[in-house]
Backbone of each chain as nested JSON, in Angstrom:
{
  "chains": [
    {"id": "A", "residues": [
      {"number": 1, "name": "UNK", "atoms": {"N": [-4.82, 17.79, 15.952], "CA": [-3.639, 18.491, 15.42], "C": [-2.921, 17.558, 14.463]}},
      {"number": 2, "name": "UNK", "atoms": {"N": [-2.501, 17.987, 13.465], "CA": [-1.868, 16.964, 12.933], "C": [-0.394, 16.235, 12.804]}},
      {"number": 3, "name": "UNK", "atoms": {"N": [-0.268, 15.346, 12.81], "CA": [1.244, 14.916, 13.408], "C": [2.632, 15.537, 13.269]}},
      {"number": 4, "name": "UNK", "atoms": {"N": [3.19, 15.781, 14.337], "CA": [4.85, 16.068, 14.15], "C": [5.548, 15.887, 13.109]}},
      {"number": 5, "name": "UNK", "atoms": {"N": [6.318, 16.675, 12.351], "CA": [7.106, 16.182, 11.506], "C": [8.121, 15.388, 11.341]}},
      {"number": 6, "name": "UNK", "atoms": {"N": [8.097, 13.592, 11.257], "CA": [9.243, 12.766, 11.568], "C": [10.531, 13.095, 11.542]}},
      {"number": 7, "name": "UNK", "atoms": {"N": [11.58, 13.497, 12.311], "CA": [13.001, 13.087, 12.264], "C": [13.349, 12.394, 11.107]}},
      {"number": 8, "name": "UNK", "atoms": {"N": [13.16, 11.318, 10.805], "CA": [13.537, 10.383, 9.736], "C": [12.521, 10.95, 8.396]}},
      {"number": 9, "name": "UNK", "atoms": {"N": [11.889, 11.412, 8.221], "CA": [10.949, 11.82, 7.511], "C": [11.69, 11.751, 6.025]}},
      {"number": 10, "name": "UNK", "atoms": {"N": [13.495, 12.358, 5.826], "CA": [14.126, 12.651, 4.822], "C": [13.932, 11.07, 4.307]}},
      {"number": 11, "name": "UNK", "atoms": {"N": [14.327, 9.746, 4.619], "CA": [14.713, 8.841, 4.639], "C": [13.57, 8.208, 3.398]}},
      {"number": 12, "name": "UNK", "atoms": {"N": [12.343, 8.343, 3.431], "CA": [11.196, 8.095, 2.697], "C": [10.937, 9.121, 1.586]}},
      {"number": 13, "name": "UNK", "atoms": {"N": [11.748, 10.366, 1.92], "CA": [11.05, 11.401, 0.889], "C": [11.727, 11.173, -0.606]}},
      {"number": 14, "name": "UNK", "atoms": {"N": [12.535, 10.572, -0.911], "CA": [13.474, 10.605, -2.211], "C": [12.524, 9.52, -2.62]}},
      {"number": 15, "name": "UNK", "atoms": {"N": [11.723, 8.766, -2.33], "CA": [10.977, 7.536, -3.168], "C": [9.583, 7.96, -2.882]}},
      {"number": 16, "name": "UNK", "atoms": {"N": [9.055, 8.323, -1.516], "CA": [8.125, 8.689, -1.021], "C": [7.339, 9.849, -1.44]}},
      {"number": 17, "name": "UNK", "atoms": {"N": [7.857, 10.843, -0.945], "CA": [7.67, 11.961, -1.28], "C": [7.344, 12.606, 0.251]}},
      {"number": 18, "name": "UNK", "atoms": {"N": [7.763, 13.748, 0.874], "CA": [6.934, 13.933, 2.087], "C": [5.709, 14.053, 2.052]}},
      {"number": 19, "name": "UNK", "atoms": {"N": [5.121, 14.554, 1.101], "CA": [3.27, 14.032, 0.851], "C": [3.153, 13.15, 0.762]}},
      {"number": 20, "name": "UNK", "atoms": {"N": [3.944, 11.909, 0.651], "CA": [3.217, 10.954, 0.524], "C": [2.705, 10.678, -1.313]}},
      {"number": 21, "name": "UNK", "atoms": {"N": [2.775, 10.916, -1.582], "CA": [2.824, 11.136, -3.43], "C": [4.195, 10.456, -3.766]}},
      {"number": 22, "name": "UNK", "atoms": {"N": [4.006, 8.806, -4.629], "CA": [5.213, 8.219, -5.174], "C": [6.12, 9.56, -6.048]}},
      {"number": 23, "name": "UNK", "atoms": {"N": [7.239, 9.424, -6.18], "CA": [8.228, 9.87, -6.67], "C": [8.927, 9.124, -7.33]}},
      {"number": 24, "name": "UNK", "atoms": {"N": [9.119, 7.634, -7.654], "CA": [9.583, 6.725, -8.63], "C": [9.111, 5.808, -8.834]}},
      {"number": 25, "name": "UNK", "atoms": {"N": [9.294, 5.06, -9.765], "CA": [7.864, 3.855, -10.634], "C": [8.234, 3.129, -9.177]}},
      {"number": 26, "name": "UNK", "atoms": {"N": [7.233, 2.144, -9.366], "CA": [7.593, 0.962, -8.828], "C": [7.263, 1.119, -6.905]}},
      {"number": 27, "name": "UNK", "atoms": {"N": [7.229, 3.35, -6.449], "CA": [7.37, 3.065, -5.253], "C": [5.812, 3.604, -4.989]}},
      {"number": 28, "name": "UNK", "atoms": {"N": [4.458, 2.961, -4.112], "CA": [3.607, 3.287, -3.678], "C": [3.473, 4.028, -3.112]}},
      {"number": 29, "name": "UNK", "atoms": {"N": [2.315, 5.019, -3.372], "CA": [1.705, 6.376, -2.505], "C": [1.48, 5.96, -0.878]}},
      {"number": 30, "name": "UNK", "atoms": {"N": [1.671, 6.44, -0.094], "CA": [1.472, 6.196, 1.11], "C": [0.679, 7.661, 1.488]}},
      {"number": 31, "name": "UNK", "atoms": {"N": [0.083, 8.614, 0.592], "CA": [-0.865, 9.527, 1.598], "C": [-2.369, 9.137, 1.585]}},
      {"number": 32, "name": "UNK", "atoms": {"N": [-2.701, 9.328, 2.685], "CA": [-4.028, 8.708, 3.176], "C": [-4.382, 7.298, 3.687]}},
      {"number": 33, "name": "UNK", "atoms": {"N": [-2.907, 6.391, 3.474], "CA": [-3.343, 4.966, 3.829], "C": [-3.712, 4.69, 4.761]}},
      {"number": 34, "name": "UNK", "atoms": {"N": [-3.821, 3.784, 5.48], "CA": [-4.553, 3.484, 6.629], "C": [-3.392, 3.335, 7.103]}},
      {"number": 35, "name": "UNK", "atoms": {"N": [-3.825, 3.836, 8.93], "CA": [-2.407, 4.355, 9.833], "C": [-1.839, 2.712, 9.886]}},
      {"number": 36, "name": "UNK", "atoms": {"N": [-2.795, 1.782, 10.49], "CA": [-2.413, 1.061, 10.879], "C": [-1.673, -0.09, 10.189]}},
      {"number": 37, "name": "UNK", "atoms": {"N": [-2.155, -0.239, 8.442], "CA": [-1.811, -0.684, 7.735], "C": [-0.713, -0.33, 7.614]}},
      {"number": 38, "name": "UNK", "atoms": {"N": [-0.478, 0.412, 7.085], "CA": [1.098, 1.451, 7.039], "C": [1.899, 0.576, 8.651]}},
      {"number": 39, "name": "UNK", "atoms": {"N": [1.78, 0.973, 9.34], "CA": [2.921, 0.864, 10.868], "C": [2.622, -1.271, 10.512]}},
      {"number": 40, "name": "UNK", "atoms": {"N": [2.001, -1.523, 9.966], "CA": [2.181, -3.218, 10.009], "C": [3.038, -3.854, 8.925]}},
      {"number": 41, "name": "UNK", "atoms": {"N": [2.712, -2.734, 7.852], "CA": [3.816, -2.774, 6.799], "C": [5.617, -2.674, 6.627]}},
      {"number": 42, "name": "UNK", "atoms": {"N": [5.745, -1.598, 7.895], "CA": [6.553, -0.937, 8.078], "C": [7.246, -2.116, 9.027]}},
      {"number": 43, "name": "UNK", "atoms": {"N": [6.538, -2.658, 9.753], "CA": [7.119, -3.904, 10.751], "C": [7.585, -4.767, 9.678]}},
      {"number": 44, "name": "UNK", "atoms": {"N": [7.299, -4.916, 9.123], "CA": [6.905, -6.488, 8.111], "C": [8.314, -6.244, 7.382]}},
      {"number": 45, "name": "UNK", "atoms": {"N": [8.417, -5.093, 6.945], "CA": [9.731, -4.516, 6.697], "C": [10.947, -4.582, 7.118]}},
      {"number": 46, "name": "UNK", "atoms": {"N": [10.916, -4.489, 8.48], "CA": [11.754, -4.39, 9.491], "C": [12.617, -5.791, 9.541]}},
      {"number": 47, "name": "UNK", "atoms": {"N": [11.314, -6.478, 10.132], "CA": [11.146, -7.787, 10.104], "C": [11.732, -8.82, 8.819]}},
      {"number": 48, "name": "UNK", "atoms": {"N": [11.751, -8.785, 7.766], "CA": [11.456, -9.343, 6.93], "C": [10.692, -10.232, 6.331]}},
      {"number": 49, "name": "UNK", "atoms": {"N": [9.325, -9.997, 6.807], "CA": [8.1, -10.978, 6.414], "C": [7.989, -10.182, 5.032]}},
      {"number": 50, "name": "UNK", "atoms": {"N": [8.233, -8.846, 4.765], "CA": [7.766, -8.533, 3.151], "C": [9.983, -8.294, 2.947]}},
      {"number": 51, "name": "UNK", "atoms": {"N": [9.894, -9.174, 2.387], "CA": [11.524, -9.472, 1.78], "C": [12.231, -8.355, 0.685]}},
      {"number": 52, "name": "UNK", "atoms": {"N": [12.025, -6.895, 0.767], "CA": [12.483, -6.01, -0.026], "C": [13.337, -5.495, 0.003]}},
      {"number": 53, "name": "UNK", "atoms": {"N": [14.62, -5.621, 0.09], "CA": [15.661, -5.282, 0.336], "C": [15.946, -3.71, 0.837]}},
      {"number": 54, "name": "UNK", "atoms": {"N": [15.231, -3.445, -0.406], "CA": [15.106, -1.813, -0.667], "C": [15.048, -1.335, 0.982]}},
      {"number": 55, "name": "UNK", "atoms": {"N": [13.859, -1.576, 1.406], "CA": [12.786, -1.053, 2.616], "C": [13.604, -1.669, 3.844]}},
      {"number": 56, "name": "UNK", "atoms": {"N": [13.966, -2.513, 3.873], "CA": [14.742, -3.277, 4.986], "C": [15.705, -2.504, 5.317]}},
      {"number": 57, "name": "UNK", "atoms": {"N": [16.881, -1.884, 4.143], "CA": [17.716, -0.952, 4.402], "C": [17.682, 0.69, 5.042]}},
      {"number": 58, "name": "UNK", "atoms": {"N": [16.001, 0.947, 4.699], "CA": [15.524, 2.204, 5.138], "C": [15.084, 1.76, 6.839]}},
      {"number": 59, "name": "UNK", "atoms": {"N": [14.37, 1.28, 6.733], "CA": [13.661, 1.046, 8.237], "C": [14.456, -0.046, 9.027]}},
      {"number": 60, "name": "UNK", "atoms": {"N": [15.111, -0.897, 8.568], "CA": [16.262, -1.974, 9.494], "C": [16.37, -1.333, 11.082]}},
      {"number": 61, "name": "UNK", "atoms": {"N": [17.187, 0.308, 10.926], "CA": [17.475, 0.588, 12.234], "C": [16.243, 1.24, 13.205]}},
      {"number": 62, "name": "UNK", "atoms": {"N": [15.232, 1.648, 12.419], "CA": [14.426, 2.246, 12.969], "C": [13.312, 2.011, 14.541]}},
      {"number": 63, "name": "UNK", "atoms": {"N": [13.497, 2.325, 15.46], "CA": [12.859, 2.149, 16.397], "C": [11.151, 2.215, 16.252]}},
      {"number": 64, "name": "UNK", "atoms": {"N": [10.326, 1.427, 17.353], "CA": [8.914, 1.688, 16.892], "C": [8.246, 2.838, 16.958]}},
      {"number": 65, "name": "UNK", "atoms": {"N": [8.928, 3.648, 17.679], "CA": [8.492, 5.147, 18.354], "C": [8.667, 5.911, 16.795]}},
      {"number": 66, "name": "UNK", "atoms": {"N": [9.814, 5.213, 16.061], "CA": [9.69, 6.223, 14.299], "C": [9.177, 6.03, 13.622]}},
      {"number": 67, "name": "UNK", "atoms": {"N": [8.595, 4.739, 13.766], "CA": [7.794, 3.785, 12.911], "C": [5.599, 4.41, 12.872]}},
      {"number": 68, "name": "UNK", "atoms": {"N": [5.907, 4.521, 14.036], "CA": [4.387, 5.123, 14.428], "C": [4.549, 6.359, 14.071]}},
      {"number": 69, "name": "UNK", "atoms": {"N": [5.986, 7.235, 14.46], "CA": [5.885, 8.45, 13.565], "C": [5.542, 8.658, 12.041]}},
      {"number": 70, "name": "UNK", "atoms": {"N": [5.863, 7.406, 11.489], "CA": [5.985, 7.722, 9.755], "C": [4.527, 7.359, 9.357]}},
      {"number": 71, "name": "UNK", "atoms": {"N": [3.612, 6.658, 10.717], "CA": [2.925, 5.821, 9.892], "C": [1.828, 6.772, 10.451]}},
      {"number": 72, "name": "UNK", "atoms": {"N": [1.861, 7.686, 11.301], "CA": [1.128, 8.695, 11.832], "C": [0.98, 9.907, 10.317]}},
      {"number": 73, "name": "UNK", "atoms": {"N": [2.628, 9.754, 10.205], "CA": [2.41, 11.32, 8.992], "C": [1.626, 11.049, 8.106]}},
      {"number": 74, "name": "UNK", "atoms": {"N": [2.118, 10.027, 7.143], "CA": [1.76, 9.465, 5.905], "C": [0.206, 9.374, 5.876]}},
      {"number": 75, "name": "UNK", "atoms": {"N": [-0.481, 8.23, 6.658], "CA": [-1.848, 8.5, 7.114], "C": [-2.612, 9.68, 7.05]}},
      {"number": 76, "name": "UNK", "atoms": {"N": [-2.135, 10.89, 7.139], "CA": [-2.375, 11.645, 7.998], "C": [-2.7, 12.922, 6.549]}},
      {"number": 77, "name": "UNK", "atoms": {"N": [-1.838, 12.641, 5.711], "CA": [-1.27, 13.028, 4.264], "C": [-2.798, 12.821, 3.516]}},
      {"number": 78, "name": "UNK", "atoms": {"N": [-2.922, 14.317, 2.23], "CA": [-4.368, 13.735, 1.522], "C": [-4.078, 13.404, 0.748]}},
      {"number": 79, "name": "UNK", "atoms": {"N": [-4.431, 12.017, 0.013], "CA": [-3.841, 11.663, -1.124], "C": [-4.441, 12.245, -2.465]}},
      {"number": 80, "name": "UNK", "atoms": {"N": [-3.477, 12.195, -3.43], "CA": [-4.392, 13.274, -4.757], "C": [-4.261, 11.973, -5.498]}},
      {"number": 81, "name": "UNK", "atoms": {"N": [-5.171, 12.351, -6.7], "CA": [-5.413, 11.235, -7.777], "C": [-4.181, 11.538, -8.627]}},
      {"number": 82, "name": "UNK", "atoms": {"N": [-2.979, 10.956, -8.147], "CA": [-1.871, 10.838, -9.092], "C": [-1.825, 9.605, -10.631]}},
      {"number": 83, "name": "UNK", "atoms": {"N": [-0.664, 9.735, -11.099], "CA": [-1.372, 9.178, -12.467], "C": [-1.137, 7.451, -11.991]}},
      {"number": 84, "name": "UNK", "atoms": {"N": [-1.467, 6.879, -12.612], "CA": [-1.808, 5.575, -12.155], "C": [-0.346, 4.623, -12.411]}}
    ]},
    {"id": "B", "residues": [
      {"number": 1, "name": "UNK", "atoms": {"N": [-10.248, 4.739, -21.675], "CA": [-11.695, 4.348, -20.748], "C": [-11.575, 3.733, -19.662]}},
      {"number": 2, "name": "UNK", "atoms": {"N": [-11.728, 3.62, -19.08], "CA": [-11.964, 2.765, -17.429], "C": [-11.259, 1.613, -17.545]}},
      {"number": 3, "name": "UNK", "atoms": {"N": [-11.054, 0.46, -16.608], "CA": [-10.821, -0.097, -16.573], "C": [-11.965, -1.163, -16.461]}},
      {"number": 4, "name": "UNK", "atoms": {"N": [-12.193, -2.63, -17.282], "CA": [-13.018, -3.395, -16.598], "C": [-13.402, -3.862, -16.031]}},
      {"number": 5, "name": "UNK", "atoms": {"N": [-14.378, -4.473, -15.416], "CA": [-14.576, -4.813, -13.756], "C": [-14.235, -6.347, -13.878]}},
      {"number": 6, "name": "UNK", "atoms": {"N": [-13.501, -5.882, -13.322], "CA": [-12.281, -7.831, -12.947], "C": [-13.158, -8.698, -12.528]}},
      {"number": 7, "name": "UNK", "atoms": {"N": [-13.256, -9.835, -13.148], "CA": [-13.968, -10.799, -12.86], "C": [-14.175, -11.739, -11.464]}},
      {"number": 8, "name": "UNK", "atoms": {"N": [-13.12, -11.721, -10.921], "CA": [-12.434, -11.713, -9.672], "C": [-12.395, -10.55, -8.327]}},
      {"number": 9, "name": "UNK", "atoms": {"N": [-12.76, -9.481, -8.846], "CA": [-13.418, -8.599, -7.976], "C": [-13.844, -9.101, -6.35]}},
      {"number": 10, "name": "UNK", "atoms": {"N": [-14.563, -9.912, -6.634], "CA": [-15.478, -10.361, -5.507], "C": [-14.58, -10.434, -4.075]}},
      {"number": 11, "name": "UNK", "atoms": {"N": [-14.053, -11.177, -4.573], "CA": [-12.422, -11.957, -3.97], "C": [-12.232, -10.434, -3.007]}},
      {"number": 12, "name": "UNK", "atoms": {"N": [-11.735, -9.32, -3.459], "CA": [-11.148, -8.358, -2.939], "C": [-12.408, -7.594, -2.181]}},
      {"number": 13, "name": "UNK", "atoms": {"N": [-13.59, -7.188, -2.423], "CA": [-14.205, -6.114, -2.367], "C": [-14.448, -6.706, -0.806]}},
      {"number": 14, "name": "UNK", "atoms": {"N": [-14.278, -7.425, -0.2], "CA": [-15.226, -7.179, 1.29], "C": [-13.888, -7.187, 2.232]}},
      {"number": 15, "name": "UNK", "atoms": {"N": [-12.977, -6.945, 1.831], "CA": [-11.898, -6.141, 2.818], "C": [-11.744, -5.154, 2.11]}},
      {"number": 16, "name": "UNK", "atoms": {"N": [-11.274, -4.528, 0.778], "CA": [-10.707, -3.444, 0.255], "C": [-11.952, -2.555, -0.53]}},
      {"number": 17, "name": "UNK", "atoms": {"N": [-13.108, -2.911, -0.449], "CA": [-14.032, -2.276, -1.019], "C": [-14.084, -2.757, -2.608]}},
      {"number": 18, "name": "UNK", "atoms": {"N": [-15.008, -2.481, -3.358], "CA": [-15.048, -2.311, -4.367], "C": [-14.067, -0.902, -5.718]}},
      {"number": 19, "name": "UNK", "atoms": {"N": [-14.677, 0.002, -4.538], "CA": [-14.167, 0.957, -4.767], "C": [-12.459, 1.89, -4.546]}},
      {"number": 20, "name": "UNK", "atoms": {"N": [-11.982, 0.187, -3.963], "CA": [-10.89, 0.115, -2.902], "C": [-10.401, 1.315, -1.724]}},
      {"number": 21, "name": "UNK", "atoms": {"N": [-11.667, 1.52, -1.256], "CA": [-11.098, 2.211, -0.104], "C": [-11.2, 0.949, 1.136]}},
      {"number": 22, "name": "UNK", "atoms": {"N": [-10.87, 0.697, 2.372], "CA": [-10.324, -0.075, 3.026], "C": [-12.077, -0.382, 3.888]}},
      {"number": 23, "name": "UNK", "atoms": {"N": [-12.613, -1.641, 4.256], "CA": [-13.559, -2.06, 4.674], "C": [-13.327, -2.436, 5.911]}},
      {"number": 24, "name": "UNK", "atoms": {"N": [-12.34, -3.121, 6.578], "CA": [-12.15, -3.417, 7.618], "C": [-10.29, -2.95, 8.242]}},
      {"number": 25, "name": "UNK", "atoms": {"N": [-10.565, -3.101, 9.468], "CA": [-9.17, -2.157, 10.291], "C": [-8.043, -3.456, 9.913]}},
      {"number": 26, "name": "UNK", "atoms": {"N": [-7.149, -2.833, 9.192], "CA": [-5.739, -3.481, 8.914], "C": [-5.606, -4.274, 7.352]}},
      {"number": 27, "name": "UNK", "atoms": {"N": [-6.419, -3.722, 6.708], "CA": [-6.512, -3.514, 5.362], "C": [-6.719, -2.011, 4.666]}},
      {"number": 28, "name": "UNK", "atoms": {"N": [-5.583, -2.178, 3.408], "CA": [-5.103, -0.759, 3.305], "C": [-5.996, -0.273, 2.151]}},
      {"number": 29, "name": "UNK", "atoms": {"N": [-5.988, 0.661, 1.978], "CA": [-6.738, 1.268, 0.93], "C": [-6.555, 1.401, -1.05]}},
      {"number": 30, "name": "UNK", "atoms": {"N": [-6.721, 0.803, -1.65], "CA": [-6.171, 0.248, -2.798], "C": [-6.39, 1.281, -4.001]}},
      {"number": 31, "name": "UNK", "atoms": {"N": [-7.641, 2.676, -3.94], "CA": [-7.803, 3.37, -4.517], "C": [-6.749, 4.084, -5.162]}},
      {"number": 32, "name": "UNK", "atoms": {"N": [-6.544, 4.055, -6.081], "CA": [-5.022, 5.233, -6.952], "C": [-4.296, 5.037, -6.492]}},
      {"number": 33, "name": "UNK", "atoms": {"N": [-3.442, 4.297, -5.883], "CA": [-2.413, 3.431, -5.178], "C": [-1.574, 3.288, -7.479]}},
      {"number": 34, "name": "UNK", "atoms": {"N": [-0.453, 3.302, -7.082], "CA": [0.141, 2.896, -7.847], "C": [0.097, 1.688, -8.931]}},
      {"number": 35, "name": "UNK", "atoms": {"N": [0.18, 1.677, -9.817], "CA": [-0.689, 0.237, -11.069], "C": [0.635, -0.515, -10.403]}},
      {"number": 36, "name": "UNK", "atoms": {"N": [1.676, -0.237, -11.176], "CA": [2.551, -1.54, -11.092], "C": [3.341, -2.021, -9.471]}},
      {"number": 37, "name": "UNK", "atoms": {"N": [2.975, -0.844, -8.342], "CA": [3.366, -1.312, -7.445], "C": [1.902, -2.376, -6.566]}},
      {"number": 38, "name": "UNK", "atoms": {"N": [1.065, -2.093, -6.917], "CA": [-0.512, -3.179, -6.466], "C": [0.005, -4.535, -7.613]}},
      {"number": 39, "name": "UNK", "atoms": {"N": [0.389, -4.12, -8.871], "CA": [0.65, -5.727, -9.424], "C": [1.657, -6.131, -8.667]}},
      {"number": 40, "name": "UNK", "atoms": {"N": [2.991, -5.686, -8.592], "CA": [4.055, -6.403, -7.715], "C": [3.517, -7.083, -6.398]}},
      {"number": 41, "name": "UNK", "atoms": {"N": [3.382, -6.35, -5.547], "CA": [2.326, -6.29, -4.138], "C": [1.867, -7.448, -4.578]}},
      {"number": 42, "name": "UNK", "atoms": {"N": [0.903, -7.654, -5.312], "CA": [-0.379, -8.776, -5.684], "C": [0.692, -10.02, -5.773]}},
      {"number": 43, "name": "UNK", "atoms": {"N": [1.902, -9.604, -6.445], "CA": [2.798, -11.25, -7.004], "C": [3.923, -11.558, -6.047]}},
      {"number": 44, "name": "UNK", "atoms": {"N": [4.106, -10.538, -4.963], "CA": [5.049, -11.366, -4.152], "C": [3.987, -11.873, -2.971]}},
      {"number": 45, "name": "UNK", "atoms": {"N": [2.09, -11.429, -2.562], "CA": [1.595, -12.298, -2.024], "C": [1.075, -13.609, -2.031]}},
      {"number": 46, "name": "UNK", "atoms": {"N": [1.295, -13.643, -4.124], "CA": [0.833, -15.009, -4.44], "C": [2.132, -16.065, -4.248]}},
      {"number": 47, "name": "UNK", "atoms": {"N": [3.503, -15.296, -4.431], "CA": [4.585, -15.982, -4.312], "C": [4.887, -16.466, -2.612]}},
      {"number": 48, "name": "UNK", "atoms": {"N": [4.817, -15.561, -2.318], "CA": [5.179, -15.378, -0.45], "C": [5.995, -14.606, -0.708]}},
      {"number": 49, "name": "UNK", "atoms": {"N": [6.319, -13.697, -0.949], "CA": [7.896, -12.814, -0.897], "C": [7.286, -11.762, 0.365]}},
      {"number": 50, "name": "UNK", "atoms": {"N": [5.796, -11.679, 0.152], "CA": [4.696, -11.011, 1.612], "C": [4.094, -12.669, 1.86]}},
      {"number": 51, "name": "UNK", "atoms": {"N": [4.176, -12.574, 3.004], "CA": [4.506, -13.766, 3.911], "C": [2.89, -13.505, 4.515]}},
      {"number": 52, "name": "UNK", "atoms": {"N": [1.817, -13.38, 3.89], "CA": [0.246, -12.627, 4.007], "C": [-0.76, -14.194, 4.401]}},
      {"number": 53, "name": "UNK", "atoms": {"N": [-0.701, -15.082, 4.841], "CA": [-1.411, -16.235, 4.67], "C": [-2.68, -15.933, 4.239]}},
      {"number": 54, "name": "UNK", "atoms": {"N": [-3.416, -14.493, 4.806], "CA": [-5.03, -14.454, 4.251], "C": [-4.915, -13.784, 2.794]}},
      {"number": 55, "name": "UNK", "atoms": {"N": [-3.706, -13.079, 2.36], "CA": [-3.407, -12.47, 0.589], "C": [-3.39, -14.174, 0.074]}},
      {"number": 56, "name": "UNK", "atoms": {"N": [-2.159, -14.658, 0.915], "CA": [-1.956, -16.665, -0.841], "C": [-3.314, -16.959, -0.34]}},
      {"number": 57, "name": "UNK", "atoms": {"N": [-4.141, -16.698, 0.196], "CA": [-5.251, -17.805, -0.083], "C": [-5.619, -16.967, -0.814]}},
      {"number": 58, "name": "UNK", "atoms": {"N": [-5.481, -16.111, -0.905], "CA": [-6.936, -14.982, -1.826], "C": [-6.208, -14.838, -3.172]}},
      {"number": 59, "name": "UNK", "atoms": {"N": [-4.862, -14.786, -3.547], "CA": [-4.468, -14.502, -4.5], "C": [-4.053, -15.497, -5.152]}},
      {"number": 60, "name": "UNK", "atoms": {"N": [-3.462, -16.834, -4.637], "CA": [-3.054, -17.995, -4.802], "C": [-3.114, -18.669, -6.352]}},
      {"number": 61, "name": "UNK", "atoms": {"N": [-4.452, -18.367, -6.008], "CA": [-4.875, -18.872, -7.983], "C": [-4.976, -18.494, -8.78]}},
      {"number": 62, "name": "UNK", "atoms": {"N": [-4.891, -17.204, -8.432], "CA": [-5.084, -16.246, -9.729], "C": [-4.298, -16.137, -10.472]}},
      {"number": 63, "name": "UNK", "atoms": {"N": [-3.751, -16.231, -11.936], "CA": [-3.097, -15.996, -13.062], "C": [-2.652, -14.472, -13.278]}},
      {"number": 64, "name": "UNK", "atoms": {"N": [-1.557, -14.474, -13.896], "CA": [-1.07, -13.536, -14.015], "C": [-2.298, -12.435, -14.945]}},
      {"number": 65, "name": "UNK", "atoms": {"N": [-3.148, -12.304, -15.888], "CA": [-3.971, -11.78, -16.362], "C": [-4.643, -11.08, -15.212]}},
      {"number": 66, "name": "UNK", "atoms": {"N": [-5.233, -11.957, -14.521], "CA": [-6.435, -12.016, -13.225], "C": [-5.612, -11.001, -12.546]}},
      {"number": 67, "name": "UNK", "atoms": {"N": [-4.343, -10.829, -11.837], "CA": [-3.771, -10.033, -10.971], "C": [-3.532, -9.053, -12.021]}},
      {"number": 68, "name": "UNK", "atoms": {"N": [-3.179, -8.538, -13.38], "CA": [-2.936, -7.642, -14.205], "C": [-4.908, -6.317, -13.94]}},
      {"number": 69, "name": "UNK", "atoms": {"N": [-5.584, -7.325, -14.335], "CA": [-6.897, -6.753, -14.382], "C": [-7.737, -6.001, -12.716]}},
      {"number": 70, "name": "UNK", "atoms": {"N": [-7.037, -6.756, -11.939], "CA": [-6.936, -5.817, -10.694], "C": [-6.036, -4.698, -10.194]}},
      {"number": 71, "name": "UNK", "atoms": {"N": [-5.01, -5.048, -11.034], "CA": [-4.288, -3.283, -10.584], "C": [-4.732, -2.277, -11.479]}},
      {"number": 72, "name": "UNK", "atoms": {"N": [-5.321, -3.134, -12.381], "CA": [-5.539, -1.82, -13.817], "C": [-6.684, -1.396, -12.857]}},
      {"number": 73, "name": "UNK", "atoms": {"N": [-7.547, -2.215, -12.435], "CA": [-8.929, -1.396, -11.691], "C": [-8.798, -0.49, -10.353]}},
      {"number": 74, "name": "UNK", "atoms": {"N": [-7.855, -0.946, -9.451], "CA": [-7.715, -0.393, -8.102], "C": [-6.85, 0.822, -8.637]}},
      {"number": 75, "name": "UNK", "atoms": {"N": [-5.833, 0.974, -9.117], "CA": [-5.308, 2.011, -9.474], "C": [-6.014, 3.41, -10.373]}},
      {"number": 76, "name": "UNK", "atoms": {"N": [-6.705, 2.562, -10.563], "CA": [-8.284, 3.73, -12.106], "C": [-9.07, 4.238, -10.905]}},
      {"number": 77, "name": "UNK", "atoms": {"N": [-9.12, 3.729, -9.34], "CA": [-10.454, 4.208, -8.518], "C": [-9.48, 5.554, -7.76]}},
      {"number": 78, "name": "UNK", "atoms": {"N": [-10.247, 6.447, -7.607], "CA": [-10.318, 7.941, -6.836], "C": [-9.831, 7.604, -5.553]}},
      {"number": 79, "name": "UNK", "atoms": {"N": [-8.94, 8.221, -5.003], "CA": [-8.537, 7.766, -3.319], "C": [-9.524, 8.803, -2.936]}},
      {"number": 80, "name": "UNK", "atoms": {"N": [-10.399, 8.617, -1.936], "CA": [-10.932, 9.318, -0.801], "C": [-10.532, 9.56, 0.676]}},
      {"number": 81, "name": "UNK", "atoms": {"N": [-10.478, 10.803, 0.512], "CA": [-9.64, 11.076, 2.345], "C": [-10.424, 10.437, 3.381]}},
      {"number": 82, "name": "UNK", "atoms": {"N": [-10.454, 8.439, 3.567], "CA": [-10.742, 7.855, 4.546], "C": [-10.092, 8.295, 5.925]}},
      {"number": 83, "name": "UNK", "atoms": {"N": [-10.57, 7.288, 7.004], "CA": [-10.647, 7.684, 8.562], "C": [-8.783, 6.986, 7.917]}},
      {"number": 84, "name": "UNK", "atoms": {"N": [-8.1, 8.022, 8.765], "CA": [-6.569, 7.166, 9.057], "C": [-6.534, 6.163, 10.014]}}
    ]}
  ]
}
């Protein structure tokens, strides 16, 4: 079945896109990535091992239970050959 | 036309594929992924701003050209709906 629709889901969609399809320069496609890549990214985020201010402010409060949610959807998402 | 095949290639293809879809679990998939967000990506792992110890060894030396000629290529490849 394919995953629940995140709670936080809005939080990613203005850069993200809920497909998963970037929506502004600079922000990466996340449909089809690898789940796990994604939820290590998303830590790293959290964390600040990847130092982006941007992302830190989105995911900072986020619990891991939302984190596996986002990284469940996105994954989960088919990615299209958007323009490069 | 295409992009050329980065000389440096090698370097990437036995985690991210050639074709950059993802070769091993916890490496992400690089296919149509965004150009200038895979160059950024590529320059805060050579910097540390991604704190990646197995990316600075791999990216470490590479010149700004060398990391230019790999996003032009990973971003030119087809995403395929891999295993999430």
């Amino acid at each position: 079945a394919p995953p629940a629709r995140p709670a936080r889901l809005g939080l990613c969609a203005a850069c993200h896109g809920e497909d998963g399809m970037a929506r502004i320069p600079g922000a990466p496609n996340l449909a089809g990535q690898k789940r796990d890549y994604l939820r290590a990214a998303l830590a790293q985020y959290r964390d600040g091992r990847r130092d982006i201010p941007m992302m830190r402010a989105a995911v900072g409060p986020l619990t891991d239970a939302e984190l596996d949610q986002l990284a469940d959807w996105f994954s989960a998402q088919t990615p299209a050959k958007g323009a490069p």
